[in-house]
ChimeraX commands (.cxc) that place a marker at each C-alpha (Angstrom):
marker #1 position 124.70,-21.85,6.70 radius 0.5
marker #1 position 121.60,-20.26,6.00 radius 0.5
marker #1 position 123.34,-18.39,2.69 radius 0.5
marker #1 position 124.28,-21.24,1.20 radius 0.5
marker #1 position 120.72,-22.40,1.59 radius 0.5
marker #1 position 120.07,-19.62,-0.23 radius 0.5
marker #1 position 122.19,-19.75,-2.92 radius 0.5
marker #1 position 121.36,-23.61,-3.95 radius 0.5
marker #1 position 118.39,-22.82,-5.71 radius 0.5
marker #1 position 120.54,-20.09,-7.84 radius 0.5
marker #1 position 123.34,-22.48,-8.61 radius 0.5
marker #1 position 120.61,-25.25,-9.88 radius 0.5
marker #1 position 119.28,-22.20,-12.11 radius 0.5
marker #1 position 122.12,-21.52,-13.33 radius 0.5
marker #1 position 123.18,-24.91,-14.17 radius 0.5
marker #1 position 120.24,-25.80,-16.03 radius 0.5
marker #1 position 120.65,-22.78,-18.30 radius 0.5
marker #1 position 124.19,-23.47,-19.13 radius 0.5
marker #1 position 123.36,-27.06,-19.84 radius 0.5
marker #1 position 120.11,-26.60,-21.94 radius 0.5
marker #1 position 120.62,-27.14,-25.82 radius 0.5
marker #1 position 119.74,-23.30,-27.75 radius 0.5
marker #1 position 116.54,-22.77,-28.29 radius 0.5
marker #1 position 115.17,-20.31,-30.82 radius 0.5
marker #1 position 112.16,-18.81,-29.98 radius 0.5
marker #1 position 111.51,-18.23,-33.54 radius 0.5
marker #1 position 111.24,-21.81,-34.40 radius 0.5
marker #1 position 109.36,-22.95,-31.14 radius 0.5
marker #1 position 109.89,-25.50,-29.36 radius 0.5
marker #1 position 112.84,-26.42,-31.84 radius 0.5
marker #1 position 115.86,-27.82,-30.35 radius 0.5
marker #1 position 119.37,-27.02,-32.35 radius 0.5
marker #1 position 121.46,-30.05,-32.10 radius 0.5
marker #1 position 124.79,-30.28,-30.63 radius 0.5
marker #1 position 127.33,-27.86,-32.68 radius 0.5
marker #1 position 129.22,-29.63,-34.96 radius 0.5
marker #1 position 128.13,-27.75,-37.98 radius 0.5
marker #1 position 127.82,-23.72,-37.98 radius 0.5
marker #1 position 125.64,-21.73,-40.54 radius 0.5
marker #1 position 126.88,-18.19,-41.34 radius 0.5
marker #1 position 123.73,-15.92,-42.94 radius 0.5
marker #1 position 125.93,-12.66,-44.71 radius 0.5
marker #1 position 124.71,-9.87,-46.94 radius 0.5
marker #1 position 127.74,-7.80,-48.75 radius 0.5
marker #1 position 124.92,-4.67,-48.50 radius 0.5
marker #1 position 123.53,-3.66,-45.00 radius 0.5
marker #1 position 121.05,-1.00,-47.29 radius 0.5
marker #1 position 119.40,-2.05,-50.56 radius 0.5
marker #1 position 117.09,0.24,-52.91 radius 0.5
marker #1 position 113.38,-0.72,-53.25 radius 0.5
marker #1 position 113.46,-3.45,-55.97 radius 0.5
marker #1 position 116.98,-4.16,-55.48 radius 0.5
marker #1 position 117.72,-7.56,-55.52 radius 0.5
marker #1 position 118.18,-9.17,-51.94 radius 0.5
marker #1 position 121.40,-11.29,-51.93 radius 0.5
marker #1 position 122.32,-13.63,-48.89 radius 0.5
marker #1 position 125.72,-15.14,-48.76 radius 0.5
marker #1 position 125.15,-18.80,-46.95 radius 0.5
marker #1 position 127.67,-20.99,-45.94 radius 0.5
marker #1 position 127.74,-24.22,-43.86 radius 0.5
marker #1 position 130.82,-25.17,-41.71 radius 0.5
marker #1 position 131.66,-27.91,-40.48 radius 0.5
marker #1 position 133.28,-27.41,-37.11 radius 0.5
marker #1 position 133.18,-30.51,-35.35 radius 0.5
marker #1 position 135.57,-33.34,-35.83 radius 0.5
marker #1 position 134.46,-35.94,-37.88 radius 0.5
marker #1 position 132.75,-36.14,-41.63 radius 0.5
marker #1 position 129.52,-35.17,-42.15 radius 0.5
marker #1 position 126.69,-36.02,-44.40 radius 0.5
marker #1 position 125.34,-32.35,-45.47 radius 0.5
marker #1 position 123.32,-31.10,-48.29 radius 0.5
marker #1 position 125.91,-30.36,-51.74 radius 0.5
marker #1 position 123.90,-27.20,-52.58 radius 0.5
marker #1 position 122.00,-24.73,-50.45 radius 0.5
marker #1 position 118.77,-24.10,-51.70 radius 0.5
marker #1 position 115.96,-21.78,-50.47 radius 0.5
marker #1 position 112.76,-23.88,-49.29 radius 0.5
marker #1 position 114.52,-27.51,-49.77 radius 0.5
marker #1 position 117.06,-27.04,-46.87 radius 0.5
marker #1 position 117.37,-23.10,-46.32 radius 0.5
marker #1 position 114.61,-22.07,-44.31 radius 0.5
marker #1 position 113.89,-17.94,-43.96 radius 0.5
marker #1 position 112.02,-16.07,-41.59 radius 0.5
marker #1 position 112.05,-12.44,-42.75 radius 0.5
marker #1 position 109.84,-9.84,-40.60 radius 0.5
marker #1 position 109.78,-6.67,-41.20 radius 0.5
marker #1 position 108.64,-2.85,-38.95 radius 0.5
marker #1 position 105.96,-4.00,-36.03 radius 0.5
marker #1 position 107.28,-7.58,-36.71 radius 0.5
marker #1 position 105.15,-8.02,-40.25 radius 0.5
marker #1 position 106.62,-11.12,-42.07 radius 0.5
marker #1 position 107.86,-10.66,-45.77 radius 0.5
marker #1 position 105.80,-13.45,-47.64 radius 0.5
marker #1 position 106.55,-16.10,-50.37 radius 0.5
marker #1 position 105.81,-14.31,-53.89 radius 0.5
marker #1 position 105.47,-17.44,-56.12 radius 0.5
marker #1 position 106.06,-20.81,-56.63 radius 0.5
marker #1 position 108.01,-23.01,-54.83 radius 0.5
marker #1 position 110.17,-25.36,-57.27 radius 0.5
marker #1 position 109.67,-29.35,-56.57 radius 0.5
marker #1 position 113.32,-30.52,-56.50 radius 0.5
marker #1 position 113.86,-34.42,-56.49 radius 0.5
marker #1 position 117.03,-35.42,-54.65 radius 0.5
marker #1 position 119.16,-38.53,-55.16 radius 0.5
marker #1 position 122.53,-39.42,-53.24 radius 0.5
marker #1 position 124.17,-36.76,-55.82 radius 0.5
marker #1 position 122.11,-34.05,-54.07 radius 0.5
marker #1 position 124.71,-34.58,-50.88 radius 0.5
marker #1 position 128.19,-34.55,-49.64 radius 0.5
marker #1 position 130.33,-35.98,-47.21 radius 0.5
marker #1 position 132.20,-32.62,-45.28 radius 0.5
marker #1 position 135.70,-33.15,-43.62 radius 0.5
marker #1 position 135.94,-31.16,-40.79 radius 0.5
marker #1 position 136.86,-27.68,-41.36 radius 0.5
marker #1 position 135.26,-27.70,-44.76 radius 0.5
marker #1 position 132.16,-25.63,-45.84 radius 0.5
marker #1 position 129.49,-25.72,-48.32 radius 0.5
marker #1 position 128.28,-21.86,-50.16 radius 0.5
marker #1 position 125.70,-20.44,-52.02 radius 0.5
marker #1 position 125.10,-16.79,-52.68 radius 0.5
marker #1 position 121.21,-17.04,-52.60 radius 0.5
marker #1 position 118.75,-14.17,-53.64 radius 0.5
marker #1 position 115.99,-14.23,-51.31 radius 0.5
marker #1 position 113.95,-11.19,-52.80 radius 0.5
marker #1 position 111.23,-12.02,-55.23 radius 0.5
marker #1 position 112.04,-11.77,-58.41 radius 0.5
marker #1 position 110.00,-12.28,-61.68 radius 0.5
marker #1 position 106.77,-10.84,-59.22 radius 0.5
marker #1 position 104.58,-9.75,-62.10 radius 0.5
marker #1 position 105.10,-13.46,-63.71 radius 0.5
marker #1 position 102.93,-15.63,-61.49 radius 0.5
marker #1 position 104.64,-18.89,-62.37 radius 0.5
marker #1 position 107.71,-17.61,-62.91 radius 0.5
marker #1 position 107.46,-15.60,-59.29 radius 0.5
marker #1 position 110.26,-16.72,-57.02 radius 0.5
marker #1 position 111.14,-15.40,-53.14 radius 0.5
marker #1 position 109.90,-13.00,-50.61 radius 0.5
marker #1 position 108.09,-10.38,-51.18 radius 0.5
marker #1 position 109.20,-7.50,-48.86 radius 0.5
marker #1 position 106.61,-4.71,-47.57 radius 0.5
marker #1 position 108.04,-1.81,-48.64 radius 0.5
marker #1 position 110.83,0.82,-47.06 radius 0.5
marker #1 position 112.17,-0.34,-43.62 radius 0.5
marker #1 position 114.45,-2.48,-41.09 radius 0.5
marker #1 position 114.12,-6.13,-41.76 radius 0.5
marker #1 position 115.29,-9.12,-39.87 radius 0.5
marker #1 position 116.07,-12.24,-41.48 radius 0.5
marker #1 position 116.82,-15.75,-39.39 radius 0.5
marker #1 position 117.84,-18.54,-41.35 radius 0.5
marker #1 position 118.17,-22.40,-40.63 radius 0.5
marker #1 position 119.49,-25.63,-42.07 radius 0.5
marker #1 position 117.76,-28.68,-42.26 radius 0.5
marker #1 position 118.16,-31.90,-43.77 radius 0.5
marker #1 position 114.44,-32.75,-45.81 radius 0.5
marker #1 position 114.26,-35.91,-44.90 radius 0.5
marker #1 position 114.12,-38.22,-42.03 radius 0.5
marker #1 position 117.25,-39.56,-40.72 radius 0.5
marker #1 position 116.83,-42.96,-41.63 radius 0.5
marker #1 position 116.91,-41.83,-45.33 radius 0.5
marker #1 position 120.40,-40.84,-45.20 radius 0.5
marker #1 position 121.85,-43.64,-42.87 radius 0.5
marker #1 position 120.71,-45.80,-45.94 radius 0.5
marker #1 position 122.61,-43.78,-48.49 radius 0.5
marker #1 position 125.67,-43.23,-46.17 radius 0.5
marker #1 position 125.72,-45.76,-43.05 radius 0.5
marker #1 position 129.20,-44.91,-41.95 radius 0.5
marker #1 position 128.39,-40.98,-41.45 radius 0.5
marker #1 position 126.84,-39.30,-38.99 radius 0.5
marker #1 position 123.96,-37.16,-39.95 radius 0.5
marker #1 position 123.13,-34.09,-38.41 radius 0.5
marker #1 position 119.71,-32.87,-39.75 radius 0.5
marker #1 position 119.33,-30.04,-38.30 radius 0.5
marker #1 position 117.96,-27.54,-37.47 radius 0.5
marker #1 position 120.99,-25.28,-37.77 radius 0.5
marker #1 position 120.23,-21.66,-37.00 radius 0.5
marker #1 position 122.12,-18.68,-38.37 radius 0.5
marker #1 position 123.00,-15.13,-36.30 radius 0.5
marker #1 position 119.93,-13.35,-37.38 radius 0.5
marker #1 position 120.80,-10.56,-40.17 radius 0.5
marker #1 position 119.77,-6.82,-40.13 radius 0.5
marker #1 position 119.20,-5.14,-43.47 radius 0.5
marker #1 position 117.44,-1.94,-44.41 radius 0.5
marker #1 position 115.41,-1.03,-47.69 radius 0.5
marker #1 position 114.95,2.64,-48.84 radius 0.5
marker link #1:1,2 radius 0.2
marker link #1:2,3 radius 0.2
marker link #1:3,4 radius 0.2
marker link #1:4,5 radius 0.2
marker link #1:5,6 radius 0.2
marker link #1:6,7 radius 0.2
marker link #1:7,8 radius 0.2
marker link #1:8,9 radius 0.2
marker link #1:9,10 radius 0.2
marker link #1:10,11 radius 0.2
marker link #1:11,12 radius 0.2
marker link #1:12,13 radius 0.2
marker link #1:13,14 radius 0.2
marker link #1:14,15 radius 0.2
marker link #1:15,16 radius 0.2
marker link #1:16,17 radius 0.2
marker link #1:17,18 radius 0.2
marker link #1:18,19 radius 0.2
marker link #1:19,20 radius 0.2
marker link #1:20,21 radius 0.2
marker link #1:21,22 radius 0.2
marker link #1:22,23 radius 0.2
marker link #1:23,24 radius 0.2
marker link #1:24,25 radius 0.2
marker link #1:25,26 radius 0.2
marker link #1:26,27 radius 0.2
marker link #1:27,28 radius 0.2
marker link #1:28,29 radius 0.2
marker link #1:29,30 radius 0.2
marker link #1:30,31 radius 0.2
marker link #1:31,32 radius 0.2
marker link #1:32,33 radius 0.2
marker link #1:33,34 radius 0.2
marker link #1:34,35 radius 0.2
marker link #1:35,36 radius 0.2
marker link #1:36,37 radius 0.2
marker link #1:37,38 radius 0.2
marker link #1:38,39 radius 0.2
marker link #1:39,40 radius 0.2
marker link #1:40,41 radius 0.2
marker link #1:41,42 radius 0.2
marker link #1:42,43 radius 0.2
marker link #1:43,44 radius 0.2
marker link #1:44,45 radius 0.2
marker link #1:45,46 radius 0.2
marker link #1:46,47 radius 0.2
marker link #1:47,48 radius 0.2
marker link #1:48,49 radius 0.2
marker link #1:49,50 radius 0.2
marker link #1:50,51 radius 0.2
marker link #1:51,52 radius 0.2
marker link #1:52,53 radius 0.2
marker link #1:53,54 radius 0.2
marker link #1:54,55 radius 0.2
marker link #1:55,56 radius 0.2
marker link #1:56,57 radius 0.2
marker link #1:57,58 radius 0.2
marker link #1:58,59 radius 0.2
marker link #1:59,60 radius 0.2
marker link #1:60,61 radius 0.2
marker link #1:61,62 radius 0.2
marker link #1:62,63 radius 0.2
marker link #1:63,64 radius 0.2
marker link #1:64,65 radius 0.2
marker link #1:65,66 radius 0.2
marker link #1:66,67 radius 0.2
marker link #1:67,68 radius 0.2
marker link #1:68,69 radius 0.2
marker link #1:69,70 radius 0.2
marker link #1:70,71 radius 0.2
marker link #1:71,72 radius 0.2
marker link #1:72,73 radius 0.2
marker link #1:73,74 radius 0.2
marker link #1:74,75 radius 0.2
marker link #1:75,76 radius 0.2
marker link #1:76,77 radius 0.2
marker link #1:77,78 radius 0.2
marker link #1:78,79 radius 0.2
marker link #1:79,80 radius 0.2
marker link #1:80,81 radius 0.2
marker link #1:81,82 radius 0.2
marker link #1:82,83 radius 0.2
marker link #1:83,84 radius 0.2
marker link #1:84,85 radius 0.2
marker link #1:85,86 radius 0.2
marker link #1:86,87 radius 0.2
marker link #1:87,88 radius 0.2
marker link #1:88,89 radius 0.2
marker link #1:89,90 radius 0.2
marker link #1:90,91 radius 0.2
marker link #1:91,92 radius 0.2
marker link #1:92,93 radius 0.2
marker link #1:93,94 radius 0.2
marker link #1:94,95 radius 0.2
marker link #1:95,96 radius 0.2
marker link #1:96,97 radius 0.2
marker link #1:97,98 radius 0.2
marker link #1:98,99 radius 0.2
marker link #1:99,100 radius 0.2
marker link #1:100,101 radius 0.2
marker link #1:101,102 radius 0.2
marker link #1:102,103 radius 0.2
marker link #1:103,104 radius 0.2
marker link #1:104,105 radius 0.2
marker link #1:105,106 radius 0.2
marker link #1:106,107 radius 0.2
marker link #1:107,108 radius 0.2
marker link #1:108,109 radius 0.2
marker link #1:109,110 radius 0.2
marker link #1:110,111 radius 0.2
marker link #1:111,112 radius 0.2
marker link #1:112,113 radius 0.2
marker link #1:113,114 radius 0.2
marker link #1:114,115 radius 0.2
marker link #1:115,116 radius 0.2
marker link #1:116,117 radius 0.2
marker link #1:117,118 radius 0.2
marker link #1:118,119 radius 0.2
marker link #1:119,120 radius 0.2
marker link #1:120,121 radius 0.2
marker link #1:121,122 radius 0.2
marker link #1:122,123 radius 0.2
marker link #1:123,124 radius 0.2
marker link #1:124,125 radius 0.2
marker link #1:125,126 radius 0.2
marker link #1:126,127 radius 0.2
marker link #1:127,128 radius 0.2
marker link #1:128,129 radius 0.2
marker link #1:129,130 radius 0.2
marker link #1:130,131 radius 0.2
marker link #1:131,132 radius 0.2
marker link #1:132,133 radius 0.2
marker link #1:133,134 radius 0.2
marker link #1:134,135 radius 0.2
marker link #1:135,136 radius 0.2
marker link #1:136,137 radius 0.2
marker link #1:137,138 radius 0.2
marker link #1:138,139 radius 0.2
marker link #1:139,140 radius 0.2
marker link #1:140,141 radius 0.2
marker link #1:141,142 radius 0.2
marker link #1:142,143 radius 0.2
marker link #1:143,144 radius 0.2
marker link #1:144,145 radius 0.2
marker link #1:145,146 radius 0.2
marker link #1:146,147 radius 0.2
marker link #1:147,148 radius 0.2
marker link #1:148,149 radius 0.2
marker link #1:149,150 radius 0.2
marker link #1:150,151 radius 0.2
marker link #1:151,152 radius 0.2
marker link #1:152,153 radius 0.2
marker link #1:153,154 radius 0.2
marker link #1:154,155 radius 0.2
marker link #1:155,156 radius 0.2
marker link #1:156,157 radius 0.2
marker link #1:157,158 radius 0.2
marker link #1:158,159 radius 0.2
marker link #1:159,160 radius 0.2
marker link #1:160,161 radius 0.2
marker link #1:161,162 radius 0.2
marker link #1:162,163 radius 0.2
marker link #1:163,164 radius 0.2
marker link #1:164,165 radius 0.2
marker link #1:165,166 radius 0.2
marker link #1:166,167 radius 0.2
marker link #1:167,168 radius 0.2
marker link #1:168,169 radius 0.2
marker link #1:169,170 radius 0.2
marker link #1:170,171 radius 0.2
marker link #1:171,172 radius 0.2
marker link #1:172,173 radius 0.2
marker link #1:173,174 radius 0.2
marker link #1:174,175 radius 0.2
marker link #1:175,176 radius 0.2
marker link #1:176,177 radius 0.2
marker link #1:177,178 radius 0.2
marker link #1:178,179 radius 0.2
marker link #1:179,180 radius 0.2
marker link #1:180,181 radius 0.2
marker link #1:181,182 radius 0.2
marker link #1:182,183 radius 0.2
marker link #1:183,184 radius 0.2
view
């Protein structure tokens, strides 16, 4: 009797961490929402050369069972969210300007199940010696970085139950596997 005792506080351990919702440590106190949609962060290059452009291959799944209001295009800063950190955990900063985009009803789709959205994103700066024409991060030089992405709708969800009322919205925030690259 006295094991079992024991082994009641260990079971109610491990029950609460198999029943917690993921949280990314990354993004705080940030609570990912019940899978139904999946987002898949992919570079075709594990190794790029300094001043190589930095392509990301995103794609949003939906894996759950019913339609889903999502975003029609992926887009860095409106609903594609980057952490990139680099050796000793430095983070690769925004080179530029960050584009105003105005959205309308147009600017999403409904997803069947089983259906994805894709954008082959790059994420590097480019145009860096053009201060308004400057556009992504800038990374620190030769090294390992890490790069965590997340979905998120902009906008509350009471936005989008007035555009589609007979979807269900998941706004996020969707995290991706984080990604390893290297530049030389």
């Amino acid at each position: 009797m006295r094991d079992v005792k024991c082994l009641v506080p260990l079971l109610i351990l491990a029950v609460a961490l198999c029943c917690c919702p993921n949280v990314d440590a990354q993004y705080g106190s940030e609570k990912q929402e019940t899978p139904q949609l999946a987002l898949d962060a992919t570079s075709s290059k594990t190794v790029y050369e300094q001043g190589q452009p930095v392509e990301i291959d995103f794609t949003l799944r939906n894996i759950g069972r019913r339609e889903l209001v999502v975003a029609r295009w992926l887009r860095l800063t409106t609903n594609i969210a980057l952490d990139i950190s680099g050796d000793g955990g430095k983070s690769a900063q925004w080179c530029g300007r960050i584009a105003e985009t105005i959205d309308s009803e147009r600017s999403y789709t409904i997803l069947e199940p089983g259906k994805s959205v894709h954008a082959k994103l790059t994420v590097s700066c480019i145009n860096g010696e053009i201060k308004n024409r400057a556009w992504g991060f800038a990374f620190d030089g030769p090294g390992q970085y890490i790069i965590k992405a997340k979905y998120r709708l902009p906008r509350p969800r009471e936005h989008y139950k007035q555009l589609f009322p007979n979807f269900d919205i998941i706004r996020g925030p969707i995290l991706a596997k984080p990604l390893k690259i290297e530049l030389k």
